[in-house]
C-alpha positions, -999 to +999 in steps of 0.1 A: +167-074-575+183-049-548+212-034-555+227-048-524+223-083-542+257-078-562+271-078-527+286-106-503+263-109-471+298-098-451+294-065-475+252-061-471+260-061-430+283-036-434+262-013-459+235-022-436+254-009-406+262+026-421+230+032-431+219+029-399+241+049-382+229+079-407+194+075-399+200+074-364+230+095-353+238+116-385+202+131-398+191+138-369+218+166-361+235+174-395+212+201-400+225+217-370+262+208-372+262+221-412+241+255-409+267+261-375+296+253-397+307+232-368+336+201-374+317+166-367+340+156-343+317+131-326+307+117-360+339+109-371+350+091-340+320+072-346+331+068-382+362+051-365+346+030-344+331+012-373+359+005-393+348+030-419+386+043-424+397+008-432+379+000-458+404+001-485+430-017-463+440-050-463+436-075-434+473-081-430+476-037-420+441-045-399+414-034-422+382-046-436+386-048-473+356-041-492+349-041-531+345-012-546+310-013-550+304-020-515+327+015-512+309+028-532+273+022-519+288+030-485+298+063-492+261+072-510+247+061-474+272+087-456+264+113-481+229+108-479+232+115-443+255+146-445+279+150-481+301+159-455+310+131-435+315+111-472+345+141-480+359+135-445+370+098-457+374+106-494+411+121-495+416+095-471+409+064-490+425+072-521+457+078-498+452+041-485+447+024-524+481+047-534+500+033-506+487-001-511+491-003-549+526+018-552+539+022-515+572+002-504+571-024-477+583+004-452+555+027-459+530+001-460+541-009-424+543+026-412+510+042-423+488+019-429+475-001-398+471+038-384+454+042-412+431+014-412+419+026-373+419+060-381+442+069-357+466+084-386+437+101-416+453+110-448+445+135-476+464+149-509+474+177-519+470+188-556+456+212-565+475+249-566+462+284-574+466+291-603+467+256-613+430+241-606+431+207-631+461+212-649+483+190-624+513+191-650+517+231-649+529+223-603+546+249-592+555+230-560+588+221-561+607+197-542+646+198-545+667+168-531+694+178-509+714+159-484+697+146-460+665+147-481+635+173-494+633+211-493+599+214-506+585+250-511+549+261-531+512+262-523+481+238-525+444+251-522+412+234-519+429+206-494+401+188-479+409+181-441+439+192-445+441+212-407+430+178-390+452+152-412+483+137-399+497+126-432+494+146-465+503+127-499+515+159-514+516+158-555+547+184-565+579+186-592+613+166-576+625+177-616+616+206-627+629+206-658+618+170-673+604+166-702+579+160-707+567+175-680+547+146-661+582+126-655+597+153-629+563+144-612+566+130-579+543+121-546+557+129-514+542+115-483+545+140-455+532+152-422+529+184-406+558+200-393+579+232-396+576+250-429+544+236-433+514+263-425+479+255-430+472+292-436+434+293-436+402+279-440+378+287-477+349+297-467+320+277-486+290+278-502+282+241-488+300+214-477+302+228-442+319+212-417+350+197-425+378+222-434+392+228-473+424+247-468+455+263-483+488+252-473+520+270-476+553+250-479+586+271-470+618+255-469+598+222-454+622+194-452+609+160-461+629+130-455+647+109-483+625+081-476+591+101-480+588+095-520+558+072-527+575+038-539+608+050-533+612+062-568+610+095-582+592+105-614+563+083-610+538+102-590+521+116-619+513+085-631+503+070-592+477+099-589+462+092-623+453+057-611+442+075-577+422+100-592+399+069-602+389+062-574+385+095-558+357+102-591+343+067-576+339+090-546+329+116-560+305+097-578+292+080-555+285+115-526+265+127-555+248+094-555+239+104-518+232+139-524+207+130-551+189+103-534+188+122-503+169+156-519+146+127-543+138+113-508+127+140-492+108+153-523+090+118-525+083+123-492+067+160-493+052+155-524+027+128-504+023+146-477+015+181-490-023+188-505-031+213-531-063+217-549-077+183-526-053+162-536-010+152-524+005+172-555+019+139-567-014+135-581-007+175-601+011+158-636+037+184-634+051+169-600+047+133-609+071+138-638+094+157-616+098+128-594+094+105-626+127+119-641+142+120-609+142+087-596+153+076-634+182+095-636+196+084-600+192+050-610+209+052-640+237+073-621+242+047-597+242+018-621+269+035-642+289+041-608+285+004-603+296+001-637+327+015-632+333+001-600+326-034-609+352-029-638+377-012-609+377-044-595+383-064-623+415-046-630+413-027-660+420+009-662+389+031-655+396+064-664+367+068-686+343+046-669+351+069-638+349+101-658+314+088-672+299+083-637+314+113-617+302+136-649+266+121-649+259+114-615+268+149-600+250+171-629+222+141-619+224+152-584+224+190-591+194+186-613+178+168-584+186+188-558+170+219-576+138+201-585+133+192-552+133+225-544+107+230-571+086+202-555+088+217-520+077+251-530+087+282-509+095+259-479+126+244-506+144+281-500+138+277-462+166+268-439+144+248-417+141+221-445+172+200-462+164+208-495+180+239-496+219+224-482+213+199-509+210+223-536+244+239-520+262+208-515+253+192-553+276+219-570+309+205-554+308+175-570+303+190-606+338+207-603+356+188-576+380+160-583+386+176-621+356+197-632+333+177-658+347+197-683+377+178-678+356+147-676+345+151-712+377+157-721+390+125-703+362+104-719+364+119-756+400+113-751+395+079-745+369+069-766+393+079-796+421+058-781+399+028-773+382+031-811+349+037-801+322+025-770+323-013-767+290-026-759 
């Protein structure tokens, strides 16, 4: 059985349709455009064009709603191609499932059929630094006045955060509830004075698309700009975002990992040592053995939690399981490819070596899997145990 079987035909046509535009428009230069450090402009338009922003929008905002493991199995295809291009829609979707699951009417109506096009891309803004995964210790504050917001703080780590036109920016409207996570709100807001995207982090991989830190001074957001209109929720609203974005997550180091294990399968056929491909040597064939094991048991337990996404229960450990093992899967992988390909795996002219750069992004982005285990020990003792 393929794993595009658990999909409608509607669903296989569109997984279909990504994968070939990374095999035939994204391979072929990401090499290029990555080691360059260039933005894929070009790409992303492209992206556009096939709907690939609308995927977690409704029809009746104009966008092709998919399941989540369609979503899923859509971004491993991008990733595969280029990690980067999956991170350039991340941010984005969770944006679209917060606004459709918590937004008012208004805001619905506002952002989303921009969204859905791609006109209007969207990305949030938690993290802080000196902050990292402790979202209840903000130190952005946002103070209601009369004619709205005067937000002021800083945000790091803000994925396409220079090229975004709407930022879904996590910060305190009171600071001194308590507990702490009830003065939590989200504020939807777009660039504007006060707001400076100071610079761009430089990288050890995922090249490409920009990670930022923004600076709010005295930035005035509009009454209005409070995600469902109340305050004091947000912390909450992220919580059920943040399970999709470790979908995400999940699901680049899907692409990461299958990418390297391809191109080690690939090598290890082609390349002759001693007479024979080095599939043949024992110590390579269990390489690729325990590789191709462990990414399809990552990408089941992504589906997993997907599947149960879409059901409507509450995922945060089902999420936490399959971000946690499917990006220490793909850093494993990655290095092992490298192993396989020899001294070529350390050469920039081969692939190899950006996987092994990209892999470590997932392992602490979107809450390190430190937090994960937390997350799922967490839960396990609340849930009394790991129903079968």
């Amino acid at each position: 059985m393929s794993t595009l079987d658990i999909l409608t035909a509607d669903e296989r046509m569109v997984v279909h349709t990504v994968r070939d535009f990374v095999d035939k428009e994204v391979r072929p230069v990401a090499r290029e455009l990555e080691h360059a450090n260039t933005y894929p402009g070009e790409l992303i338009e492209k992206m556009k064009a096939l709907g690939i922003f609308g995927l977690a929008i409704g029809e009746e905002h104009g966008g092709n709603p998919v399941s989540t493991p369609c979503y899923v199995l859509v971004t491993e295809e991008l990733a595969r191609g280029w990690m980067s291009l999956a991170g350039a829609m991340g941010g984005h979707t969770v944006v679209a499932k917060l606004l459709a699951h918590f937004g008012t009417e208004e805001q619905k109506a506002r952002y989303l059929p921009r969204m859905a096009t791609g006109e209007v891309r969207a990305t949030m803004a938690l993290t802080e630094p000196g902050g990292g995964s402790d979202l209840q210790a903000l130190r952005t504050i946002a103070r209601r006045g009369e004619d709205g917001y005067v937000v002021n703080g800083a945000k790091t780590w803000i994925t396409n955060s220079r090229r975004s036109q709407l930022i879904a920016l996590l910060c305190k409207t009171d600071p001194d509830a308590e507990p702490k996570h009830r003065g939590i709100s989200i504020l939807l807001v777009e660039h504007g004075p006060g707001l400076t995207v100071s610079r761009d982090l430089p990288k050890l991989g995922y090249k490409g698309v920009e990670s930022c830190e923004l600076v709010f001074e005295d930035f005035h957001a509009p009454a209005d700009a409070v995600l469902g209109g109340t305050e004091g929720r947000g912390f909450a609203q992220m919580m059920k975002g943040l399970e999709t974005g470790r979908l995400q997550v999940a699901a680049r180091a899907l692409g990461v990992g299958r990418a390297a294990f391809d191109d080690a399968f690939a090598y290890a056929q082609d390349r002759e040592t001693f007479g024979k491909p080095i599939w043949r040597h024992q110590s390579i064939g269990n390489y690729l053995a325990d590789m191709a094991t462990s990414l399809q048991a990552a990408r089941q337990l992504t589906l997993h939690a997907a599947r149960e996404a879409d059901a409507g229960r509450r995922v945060d450990m089902e999420a936490g399981m399959a971000k946690l093992f499917a990006s220490e899967t793909a850093m494993k992988i990655a290095l092992d490819a490298v192993r396989i390909h020899g001294g070529y795996g350390y050469s920039t002219e081969f692939d190899v070596e950006r996987y092994f750069r990209d892999a470590p992004l997932m392992i602490v982005g979107e809450g390190t899997n430190e937090i994960q285990r937390d997350v799922i020990a967490r839960q396990l003792v609340s849930r009394g145990g790991l129903e079968a």
